[in-house]
Structures are given as structure tokens and as C-alpha cells.
C-alpha positions as CSV (number, residue, x, y, z in Angstrom):
1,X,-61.1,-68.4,-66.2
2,X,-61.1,-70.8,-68.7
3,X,-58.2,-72.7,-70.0
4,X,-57.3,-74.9,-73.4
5,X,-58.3,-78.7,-73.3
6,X,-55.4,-81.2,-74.0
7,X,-54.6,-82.3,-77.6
8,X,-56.3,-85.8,-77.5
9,X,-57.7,-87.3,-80.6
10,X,-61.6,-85.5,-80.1
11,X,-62.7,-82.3,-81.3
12,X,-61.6,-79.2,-79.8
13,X,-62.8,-75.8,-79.7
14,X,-59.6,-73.5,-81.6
15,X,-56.8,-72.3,-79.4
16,X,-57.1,-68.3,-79.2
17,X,-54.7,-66.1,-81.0
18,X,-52.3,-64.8,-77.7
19,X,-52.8,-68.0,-76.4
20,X,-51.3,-70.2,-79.6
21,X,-48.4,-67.7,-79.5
22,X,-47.9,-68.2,-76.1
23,X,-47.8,-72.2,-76.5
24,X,-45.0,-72.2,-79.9
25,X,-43.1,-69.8,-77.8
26,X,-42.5,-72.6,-74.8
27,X,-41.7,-75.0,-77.2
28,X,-38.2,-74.5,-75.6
29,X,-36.3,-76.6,-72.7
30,X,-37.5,-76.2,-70.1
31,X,-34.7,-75.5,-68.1
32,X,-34.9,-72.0,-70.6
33,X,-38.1,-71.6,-69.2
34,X,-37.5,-71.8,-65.1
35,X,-34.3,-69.6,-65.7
36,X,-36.3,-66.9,-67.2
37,X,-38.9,-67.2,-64.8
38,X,-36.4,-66.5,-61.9
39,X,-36.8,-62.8,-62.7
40,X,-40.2,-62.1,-60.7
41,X,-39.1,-63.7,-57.6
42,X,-36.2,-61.3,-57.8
43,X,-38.1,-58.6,-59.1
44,X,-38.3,-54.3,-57.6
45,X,-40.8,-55.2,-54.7
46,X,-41.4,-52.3,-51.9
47,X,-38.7,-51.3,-49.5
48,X,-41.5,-50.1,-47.0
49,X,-41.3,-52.1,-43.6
50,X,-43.7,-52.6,-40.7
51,X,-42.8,-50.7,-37.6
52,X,-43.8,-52.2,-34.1
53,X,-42.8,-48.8,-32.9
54,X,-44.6,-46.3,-35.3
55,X,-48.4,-45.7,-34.5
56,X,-50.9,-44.4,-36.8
57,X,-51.2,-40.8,-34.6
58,X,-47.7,-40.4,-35.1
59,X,-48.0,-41.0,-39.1
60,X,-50.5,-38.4,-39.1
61,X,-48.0,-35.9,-37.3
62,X,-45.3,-36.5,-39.5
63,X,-47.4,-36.1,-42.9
64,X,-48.8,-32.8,-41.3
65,X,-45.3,-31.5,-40.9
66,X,-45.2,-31.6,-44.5
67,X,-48.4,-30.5,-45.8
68,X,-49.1,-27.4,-47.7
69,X,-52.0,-26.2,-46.2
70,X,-50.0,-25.7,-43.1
71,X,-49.2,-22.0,-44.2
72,X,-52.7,-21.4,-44.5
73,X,-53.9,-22.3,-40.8
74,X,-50.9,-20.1,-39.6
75,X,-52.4,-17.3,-42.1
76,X,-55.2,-18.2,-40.2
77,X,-53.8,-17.4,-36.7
78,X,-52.2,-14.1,-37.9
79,X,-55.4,-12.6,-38.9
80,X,-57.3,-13.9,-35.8
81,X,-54.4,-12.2,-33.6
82,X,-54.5,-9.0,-36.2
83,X,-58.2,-8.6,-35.3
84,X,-57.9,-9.0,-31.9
85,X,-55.3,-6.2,-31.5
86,X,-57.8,-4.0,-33.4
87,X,-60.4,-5.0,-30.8
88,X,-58.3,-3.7,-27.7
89,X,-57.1,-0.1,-28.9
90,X,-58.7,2.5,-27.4
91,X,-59.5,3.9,-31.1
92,X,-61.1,2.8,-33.7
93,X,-58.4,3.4,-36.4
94,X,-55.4,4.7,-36.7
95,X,-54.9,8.6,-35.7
96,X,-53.9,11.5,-37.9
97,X,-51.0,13.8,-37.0
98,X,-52.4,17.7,-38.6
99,X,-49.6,20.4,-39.1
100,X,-50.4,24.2,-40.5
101,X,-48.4,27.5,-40.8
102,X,-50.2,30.8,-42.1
103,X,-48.0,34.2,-42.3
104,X,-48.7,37.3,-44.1
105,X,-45.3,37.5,-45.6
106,X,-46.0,37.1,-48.8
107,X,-48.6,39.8,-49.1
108,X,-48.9,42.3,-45.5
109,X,-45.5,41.6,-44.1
110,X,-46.8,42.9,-40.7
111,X,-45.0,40.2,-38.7
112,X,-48.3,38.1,-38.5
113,X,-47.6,33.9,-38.3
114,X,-49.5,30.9,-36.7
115,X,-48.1,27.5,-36.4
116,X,-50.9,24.8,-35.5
117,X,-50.5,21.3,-34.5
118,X,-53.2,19.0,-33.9
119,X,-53.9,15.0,-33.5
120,X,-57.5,13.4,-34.5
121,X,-58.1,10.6,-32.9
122,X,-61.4,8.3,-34.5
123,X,-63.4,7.2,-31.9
124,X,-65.7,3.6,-31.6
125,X,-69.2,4.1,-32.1
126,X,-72.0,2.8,-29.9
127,X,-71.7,-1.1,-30.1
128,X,-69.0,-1.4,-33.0
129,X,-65.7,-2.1,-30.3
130,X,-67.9,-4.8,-29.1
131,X,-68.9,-6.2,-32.5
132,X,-65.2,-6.2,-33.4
133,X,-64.3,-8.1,-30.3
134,X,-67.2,-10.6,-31.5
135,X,-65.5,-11.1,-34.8
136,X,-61.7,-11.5,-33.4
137,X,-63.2,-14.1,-30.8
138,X,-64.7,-16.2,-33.8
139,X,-61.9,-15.4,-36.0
140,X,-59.9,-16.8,-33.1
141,X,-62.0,-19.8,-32.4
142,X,-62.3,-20.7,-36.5
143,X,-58.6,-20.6,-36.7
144,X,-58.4,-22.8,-34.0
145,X,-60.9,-25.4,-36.1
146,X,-59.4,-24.8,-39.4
147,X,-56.0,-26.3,-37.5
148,X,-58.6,-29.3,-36.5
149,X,-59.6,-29.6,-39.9
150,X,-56.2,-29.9,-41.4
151,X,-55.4,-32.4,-39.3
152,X,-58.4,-34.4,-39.9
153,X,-57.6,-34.0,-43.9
154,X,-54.3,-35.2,-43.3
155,X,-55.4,-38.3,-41.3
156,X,-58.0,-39.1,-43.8
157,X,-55.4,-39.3,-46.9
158,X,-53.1,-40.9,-44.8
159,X,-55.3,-43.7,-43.7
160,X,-56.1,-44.0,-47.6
161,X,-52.3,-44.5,-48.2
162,X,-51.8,-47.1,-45.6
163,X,-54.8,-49.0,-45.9
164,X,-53.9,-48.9,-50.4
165,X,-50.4,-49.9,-48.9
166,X,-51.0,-53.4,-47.5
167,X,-53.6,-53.9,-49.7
168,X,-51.7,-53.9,-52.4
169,X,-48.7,-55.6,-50.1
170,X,-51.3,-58.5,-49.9
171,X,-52.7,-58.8,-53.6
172,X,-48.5,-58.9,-54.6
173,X,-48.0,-61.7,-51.7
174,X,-50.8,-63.6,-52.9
175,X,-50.2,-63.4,-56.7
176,X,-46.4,-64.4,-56.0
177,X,-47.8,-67.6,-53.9
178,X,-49.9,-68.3,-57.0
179,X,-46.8,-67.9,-59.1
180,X,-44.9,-70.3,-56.9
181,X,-48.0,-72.7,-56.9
182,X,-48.2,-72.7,-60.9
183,X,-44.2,-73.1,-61.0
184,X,-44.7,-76.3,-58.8
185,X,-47.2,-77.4,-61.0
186,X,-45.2,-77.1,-64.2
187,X,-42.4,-79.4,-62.5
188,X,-44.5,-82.1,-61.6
189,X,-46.2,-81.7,-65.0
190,X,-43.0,-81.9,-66.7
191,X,-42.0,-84.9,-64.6
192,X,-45.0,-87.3,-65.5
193,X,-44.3,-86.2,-69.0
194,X,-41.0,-87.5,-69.6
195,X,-42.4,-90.3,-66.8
196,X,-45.0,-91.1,-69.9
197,X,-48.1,-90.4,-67.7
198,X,-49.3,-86.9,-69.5
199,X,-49.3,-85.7,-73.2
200,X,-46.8,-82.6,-73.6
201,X,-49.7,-80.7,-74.5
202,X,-50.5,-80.4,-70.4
203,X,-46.9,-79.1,-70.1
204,X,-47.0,-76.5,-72.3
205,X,-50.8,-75.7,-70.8
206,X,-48.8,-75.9,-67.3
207,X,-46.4,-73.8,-68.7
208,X,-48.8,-71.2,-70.2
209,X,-50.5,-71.0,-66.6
210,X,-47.3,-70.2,-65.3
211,X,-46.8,-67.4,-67.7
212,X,-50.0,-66.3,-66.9
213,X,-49.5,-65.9,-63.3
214,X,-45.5,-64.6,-63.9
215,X,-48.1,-61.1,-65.6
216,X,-50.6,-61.5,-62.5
217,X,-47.5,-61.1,-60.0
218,X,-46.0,-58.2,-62.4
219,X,-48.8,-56.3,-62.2
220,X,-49.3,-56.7,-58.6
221,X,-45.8,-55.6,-57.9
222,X,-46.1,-52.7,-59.8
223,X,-49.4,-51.6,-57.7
224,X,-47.6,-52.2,-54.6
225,X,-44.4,-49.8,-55.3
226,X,-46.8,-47.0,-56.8
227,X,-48.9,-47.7,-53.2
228,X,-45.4,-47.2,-51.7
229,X,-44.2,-44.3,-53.7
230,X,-47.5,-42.3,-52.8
231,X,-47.4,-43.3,-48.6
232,X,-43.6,-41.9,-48.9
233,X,-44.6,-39.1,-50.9
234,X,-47.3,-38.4,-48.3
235,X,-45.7,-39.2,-45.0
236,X,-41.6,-38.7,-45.7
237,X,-41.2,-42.2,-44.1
238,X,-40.4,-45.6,-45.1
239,X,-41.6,-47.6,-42.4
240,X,-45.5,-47.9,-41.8
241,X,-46.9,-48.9,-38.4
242,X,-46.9,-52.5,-37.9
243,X,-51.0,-52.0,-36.5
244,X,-53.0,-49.6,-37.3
245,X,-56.5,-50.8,-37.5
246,X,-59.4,-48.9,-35.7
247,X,-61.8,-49.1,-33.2
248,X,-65.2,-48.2,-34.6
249,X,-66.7,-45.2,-33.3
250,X,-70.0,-45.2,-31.4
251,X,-71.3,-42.0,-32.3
252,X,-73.9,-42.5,-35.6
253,X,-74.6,-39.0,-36.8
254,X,-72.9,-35.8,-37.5
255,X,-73.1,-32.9,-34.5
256,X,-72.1,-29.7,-34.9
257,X,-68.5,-30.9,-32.9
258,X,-67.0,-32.3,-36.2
259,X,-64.4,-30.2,-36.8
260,X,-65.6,-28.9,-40.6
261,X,-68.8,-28.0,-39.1
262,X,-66.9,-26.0,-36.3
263,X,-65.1,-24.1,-38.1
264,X,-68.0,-23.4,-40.8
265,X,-70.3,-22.1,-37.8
266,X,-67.6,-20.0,-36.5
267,X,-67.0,-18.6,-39.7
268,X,-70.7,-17.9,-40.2
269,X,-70.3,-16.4,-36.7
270,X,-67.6,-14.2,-37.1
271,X,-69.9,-12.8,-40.9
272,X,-72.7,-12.1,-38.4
273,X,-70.5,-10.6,-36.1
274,X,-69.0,-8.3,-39.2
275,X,-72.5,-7.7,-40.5
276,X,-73.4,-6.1,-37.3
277,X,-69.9,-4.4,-37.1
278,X,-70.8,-2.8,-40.3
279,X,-74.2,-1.6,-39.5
280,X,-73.0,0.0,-36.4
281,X,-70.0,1.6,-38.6
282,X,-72.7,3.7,-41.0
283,X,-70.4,6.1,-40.9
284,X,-67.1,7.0,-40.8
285,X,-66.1,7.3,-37.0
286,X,-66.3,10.6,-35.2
287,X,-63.4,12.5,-35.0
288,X,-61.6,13.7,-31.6
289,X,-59.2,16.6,-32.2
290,X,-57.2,17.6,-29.8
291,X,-54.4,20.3,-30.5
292,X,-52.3,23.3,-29.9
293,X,-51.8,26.7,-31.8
294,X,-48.8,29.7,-31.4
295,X,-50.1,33.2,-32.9
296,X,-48.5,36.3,-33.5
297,X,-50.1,39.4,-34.6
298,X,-47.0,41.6,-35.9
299,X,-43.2,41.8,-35.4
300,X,-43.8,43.8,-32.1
301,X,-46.5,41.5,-31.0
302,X,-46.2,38.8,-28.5
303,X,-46.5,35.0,-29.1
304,X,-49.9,33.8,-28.0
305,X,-50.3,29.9,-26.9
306,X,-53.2,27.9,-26.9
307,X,-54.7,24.5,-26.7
308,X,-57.9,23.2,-28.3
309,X,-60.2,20.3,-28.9
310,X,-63.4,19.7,-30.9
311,X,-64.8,17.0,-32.8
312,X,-65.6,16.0,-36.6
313,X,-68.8,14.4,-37.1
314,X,-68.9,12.6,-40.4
315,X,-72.2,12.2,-41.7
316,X,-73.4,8.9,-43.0
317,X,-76.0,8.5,-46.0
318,X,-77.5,5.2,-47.0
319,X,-76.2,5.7,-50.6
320,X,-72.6,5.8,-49.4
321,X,-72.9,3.3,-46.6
322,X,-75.6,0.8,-48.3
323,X,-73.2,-1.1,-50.4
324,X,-70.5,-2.0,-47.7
325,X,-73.5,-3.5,-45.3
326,X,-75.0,-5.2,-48.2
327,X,-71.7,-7.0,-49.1
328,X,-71.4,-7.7,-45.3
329,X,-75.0,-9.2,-45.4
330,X,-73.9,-11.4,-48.6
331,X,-70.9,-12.8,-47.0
332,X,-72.8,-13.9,-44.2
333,X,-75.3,-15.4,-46.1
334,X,-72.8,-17.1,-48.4
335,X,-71.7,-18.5,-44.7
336,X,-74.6,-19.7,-43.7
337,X,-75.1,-21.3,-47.4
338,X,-71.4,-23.4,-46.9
339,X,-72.4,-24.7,-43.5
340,X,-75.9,-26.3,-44.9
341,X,-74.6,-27.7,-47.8
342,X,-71.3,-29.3,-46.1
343,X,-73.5,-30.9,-43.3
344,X,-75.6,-32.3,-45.7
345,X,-72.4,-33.6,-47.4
346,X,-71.2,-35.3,-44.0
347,X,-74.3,-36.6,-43.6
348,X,-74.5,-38.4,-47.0
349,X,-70.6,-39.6,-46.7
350,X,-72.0,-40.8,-43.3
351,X,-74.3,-42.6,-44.5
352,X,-71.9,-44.4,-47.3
353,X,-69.6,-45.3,-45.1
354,X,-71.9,-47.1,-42.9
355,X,-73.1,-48.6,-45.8
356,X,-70.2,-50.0,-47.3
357,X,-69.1,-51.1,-44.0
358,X,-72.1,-53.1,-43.6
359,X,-71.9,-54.5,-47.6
360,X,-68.2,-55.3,-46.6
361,X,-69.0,-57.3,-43.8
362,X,-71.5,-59.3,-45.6
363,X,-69.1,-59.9,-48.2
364,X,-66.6,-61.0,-46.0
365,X,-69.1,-63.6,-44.9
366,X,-69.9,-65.0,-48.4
367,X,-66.2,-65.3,-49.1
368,X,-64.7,-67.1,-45.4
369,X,-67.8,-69.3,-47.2
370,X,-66.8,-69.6,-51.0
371,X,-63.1,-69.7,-49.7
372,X,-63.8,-72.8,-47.3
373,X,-65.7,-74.8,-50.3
374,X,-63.0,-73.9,-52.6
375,X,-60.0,-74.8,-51.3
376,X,-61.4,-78.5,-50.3
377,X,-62.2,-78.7,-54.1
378,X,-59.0,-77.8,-54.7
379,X,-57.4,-80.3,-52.7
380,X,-59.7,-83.1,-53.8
381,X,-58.8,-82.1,-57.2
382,X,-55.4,-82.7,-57.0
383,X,-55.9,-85.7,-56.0
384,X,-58.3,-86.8,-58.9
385,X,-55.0,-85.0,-60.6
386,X,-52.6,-87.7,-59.3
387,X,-54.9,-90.7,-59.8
388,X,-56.1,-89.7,-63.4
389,X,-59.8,-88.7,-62.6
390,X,-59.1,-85.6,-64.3
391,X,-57.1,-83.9,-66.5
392,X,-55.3,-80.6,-66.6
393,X,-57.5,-78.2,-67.8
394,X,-60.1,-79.0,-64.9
395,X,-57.4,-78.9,-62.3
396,X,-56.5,-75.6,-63.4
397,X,-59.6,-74.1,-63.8
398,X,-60.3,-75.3,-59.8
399,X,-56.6,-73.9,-58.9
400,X,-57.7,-70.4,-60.3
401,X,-60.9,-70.1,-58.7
402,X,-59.4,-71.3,-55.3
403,X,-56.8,-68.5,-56.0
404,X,-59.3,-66.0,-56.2
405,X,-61.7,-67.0,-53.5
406,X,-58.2,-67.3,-51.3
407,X,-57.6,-63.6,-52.4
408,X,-60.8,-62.3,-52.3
409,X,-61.3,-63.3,-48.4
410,X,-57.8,-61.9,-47.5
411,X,-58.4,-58.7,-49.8
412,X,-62.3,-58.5,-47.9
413,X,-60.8,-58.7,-44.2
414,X,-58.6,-56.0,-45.1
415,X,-61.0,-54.2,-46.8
416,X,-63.8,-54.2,-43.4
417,X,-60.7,-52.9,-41.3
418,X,-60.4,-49.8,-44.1
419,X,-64.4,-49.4,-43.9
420,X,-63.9,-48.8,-40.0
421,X,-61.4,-46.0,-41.1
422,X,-63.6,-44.4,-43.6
423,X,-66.2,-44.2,-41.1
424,X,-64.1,-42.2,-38.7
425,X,-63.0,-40.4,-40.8
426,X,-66.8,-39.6,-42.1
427,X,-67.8,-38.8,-38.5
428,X,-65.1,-36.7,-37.9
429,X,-62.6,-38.9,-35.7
430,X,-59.3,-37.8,-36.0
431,X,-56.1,-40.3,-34.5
């Protein structure tokens, strides 16, 4: 970044706009100044405190307590128990309770009447009670992935939250050391100006640096308490765990145990499994009747009891029955369609994440470098400050590189630690 030259008696390129403003506006005491400045070190930072106590597992739990999706795994469940029920009755739906009276009364009047009673019971067909129990057991075992997957959701956003938390913890601690660096700066610039050594030109440079940093610090505040706002929003806690970095799993490609892709496949199990349940149902089920009847032929007759049974056969035509298998076969399809294209998906996050890990740690490497070489030009510049080898505008422009390559490498180590997180979380390891 490139600052303003002192006002010496040689040609100089023109002061920008903002930045002449800025200079007539510190043409104040500069007491004014410093009190004015006190604000940011006083300023709204973020309540949120480490916890020695407080793991990342434990984050997880507490966020999943208040997550919205929650309802839906226990939908989930429900259904998976619903069908299971269905599975173990002796029936195949739900029975039908017949009553029916006939007399001659209203025509005759001979005394004849009949009362009959009778209860239809629908019966399985040949391999359609054991298709059902193949589509509770996967409606089971997705509903007990889908509680997997939430989970691993959950952990993922809130691994995002902490790891934007301290990032943005560290950017705000840095900018307010740069702030306090620039502030020091100004003083001893405003002491060898009223010492005689400097023109007041390099104070109100000094002074313009240190506005410049006061806006640096603001903004990184103001990152930090939205980073906080959305981990509290997330998590319901104000504490964050004082260590939560990750080992780095040793598995490099995505199996069919990552929780998506379990509870995809049982899913496309469980439309296989209704697919066949729907070919074996291509009918309506048979009927078992079972019932009882009381006759009487005339007012001097006797009542005659009796019990029957017999059986309703439905008949099934592929007209009538097509459309509910063909709906059957598209939903498993449509199964089978979701489970390709989210392994593929996995596979390229996979790949991303290994990728930007690997970019990150090469970064890292460059910047331990850059931020070695810079700040021993920074300190060797301020000594050239002290003895006169250079002026202002050089020191500065040394300061503010040193800043950022000071930044940059504590910003980078953070940033390889949150790499290791995205990995997991790509290959499906859940804390």
C-alpha cells in the first residue's frame, strides 16, 4: 500500500482526494487526536470465551438439540415403526365389519326376516408380506442414517462457525496490534517533531496511518461479533471449546459407509423393495369372509342359525394395476438416480478439499517464508528510521507489508487446521 511522500522542497506526485481530507482534518492537537482514538480500544468486541472444558463433539450435540431438521428424522422413525407394524399383522389391510337385515314386511308380511353378520378379512398374497417386511427393514435402517446424516450436517456448519469464529478472533487481534503499533508510531513521530528532527508533514502522514488502521480494526471487529452472533445463533452457547482442531482422517475416498450414501442406498432399497411389493399386489387382496346368518321363514316358523365362510377374489387387469407399478418403478429409479449423482458430488468435494488442503499447506510455507524476511526488514527499517537513512513514507510502506505477511501466516495456520475439517467433513467424519 502506498503512502504520501513528505513535503520537502522536490516535486511530488498530488495527494489523493480522501487522503488531503484526511490530512486538514488532523490539523488539530494532538492530544484531540489520541482522545478520540481511545474509542476502538474500547470498542463492542465478542463476549464469546474459550472453554478448556467444552469439546467440539459436545458443540455438535448441543447445536443438534436445536436444529430444525430434528422433527424430520423423528418423522422418519414414525413411519419406519408405521411400516413395520403393517409387516407383522396377520392381514394385509384392515378388515370390514358386513351387517344385513331382509324381511317381507313391507310387501308379504308372512313373518319372513334374516339378519346376517359377517367379517372380511384381506389376506397377503404370495410374497407381498415379505416384500413389506423388506421395505419396513430399509425404512428402518434409512431412518437410522438420515439421524447419521443430520448429525454430520450439523457438525459440518458448526465446524464452519468455529473455525469463521477465531478466524475472525485473529484478523481483530492482529489489526488492533497494528492499531497500537501505528499509535506508537504517531507519538514518537510527534516527539521528534516538536524535538525539530522531522517536518510536521510525517506527523500528520503518522497520523493518517493511524486513522487508517483505527478503519482496519473497525472493520475487523465488526466481522468478529457477526462470526460470534452466527456460532450463538447456531450452537445456543457463548463459550467455544478452547481446542478443537482435527486429526486428519486416513481414509482417501468415499465408500458406500458415509452416512449420505447410506441412507440414499437404503432408500433406493426400500423403492426396490416397494416396487416388488407392488408387483406382487396386482390386485386388490383376496377376501376371507367369515360370518353368521339367523332366518325365519314366517311368524310360526322357527329361527334357523348358521355360520358361513367363502372368499372374494378380486380380479386384477393390467389397465387398472399398470399405473401404480409404473409409479413404483419411477420412484425407484429416481432412487437409484439421487444416489449416483450425490456420490459423484462427494467425490468431487473430496477431491477439493484435498486440494485446498494441499494449496493451504504450500501457502503456509511461502508465508512462515515472506513473514521471516519481512519482519527483519521491518526491524532494520526502523532503525534506518531512528538514524535518518530513511524517511516516513518508506518506513511505513515496510510496517504495512510486515503487517500483512504477520497476518497472512497467522490467518494460513488457522486456515490448514479448517482444511483438515473440511476434509472430514467431505469424507464423511463426524465428531
Amino acid at each position: 500500500m502506498g503512502f504520501p511522500m513528505p513535503l520537502v522542497m522536490t516535486m511530488q506526485p498530488p495527494i489523493p482526494l480522501r487522503r488531503l481530507i484526511l490530512l486538514l482534518a488532523l490539523l488539530v492537537p494532538v492530544s484531540g487526536v489520541m482522545a478520540a482514538d481511545a474509542g476502538p480500544d474500547e470498542a463492542a468486541t465478542d463476549s464469546a470465551i474459550s472453554s478448556p472444558s467444552l469439546t467440539l463433539p459436545g458443540v455438535v450435540t448441543e447445536a443438534l438439540q436445536r436444529d430444525p431438521n430434528g422433527v424430520l428424522t423423528d418423522a422418519y422413525i414414525a413411519e419406519a415403526r408405521a411400516l413395520d407394524r403393517h409387516a407383522s399383522s396377520l392381514i394385509a389391510g384392515n378388515p370390514v365389519v358386513a351387517l344385513h337385515y331382509f324381511s317381507d314386511q313391507m310387501r308379504t308380511n308372512q313373518g319372513f326376516h334374516e339378519w346376517e353378520g359377517s367379517v372380511e378379512l384381506p389376506l397377503w398374497h404370495l410374497g407381498q408380506r415379505s416384500a413389506s417386511r423388506d421395505v419396513a427393514d430399509s425404512a428402518a435402517q434409512a431412518a437410522t442414517a438420515a439421524g447419521k446424516v443430520q448429525r454430520l450436517r450439523v457438525a459440518g456448519a458448526v465446524r464452519e462457525a468455529l473455525w469463521d469464529l477465531v478466524i475472525t478472533q485473529e484478523r481483530r487481534t492482529l489489526a488492533e496490534q497494528s492499531l497500537q503499533t501505528a499509535r506508537q508510531l504517531e507519538q514518537d513521530v510527534e516527539k521528534r517533531v516538536n524535538a525539530g528532527d522531522l517536518a510536521k508533514s510525517d506527523l500528520l502522514l503518522a497520523r493518517d496511518e493511524t486513522l487508517l488502521k483505527q478503519d482496519d480494526f473497525y472493520l475487523a471487529n465488526a466481522e468478529s461479533l457477526h462470526a460470534q452472533k452466527r456460532y450463538r445463533m447456531l450452537t445456543g452457547l457463548a463459550e467455544y471449546p478452547a481446542s478443537f482442531s482435527e486429526q486428519l482422517s486416513g481414509q482417501t475416498v468415499i465408500d458406500d459407509q458415509h452416512p449420505l450414501l447410506a441412507e440414499l442406498r437404503a432408500r433406493m432399497e426400500q423403492a426396490q423393495a416397494d416396487l416388488r411389493r407392488a408387483e406382487k399386489s396386482s390386485s386388490d387382496n383376496t377376501q376371507l369372509i367369515v360370518g353368521t346368518r339367523r332366518t325365519r321363514d314366517s311368524y310360526s316358523s322357527e329361527n334357523v342359525d348358521s355360520v358361513g365362510i367363502g372368499v372374494r377374489i378380486p380380479i386384477g387387469t393390467s389397465s387398472h394395476n399398470g399405473p401404480r407399478i409404473a409409479a413404483a418403478s419411477t420412484a425407484f429409479a429416481e432412487s437409484q438416480a439421487r444416489y449416483e449423482r450425490a456420490k459423484r458430488e462427494l467425490e468431487l468435494a473430496l477431491h477439493e478439499a484435498h486440494h485446498n488442503l494441499e494449496t493451504l499447506r504450500e501457502q503456509l510455507k511461502l508465508a512462515d517464508e515472506e513473514n521471516t524476511i519481512m519482519q527483519e526488514s521491518l526491524r532494520m527499517a526502523r532503525t534506518a528510521f531512528r538514524t535518518g537513512e530513511i524517511d516516513l513514507a518508506q518506513l511505513l510502506r515496510i510496517q504495512s507489508r510486515a503487517f500483512n505477511a504477520e497476518r497472512n501466516l497467522a490467518v494460513r495456520k488457522l486456515e490448514v487446521e479448517q482444511a483438515v475439517a473440511r476434509y472430514n467433513q467431505a469424507i464423511g467424519v463426524t465428531p
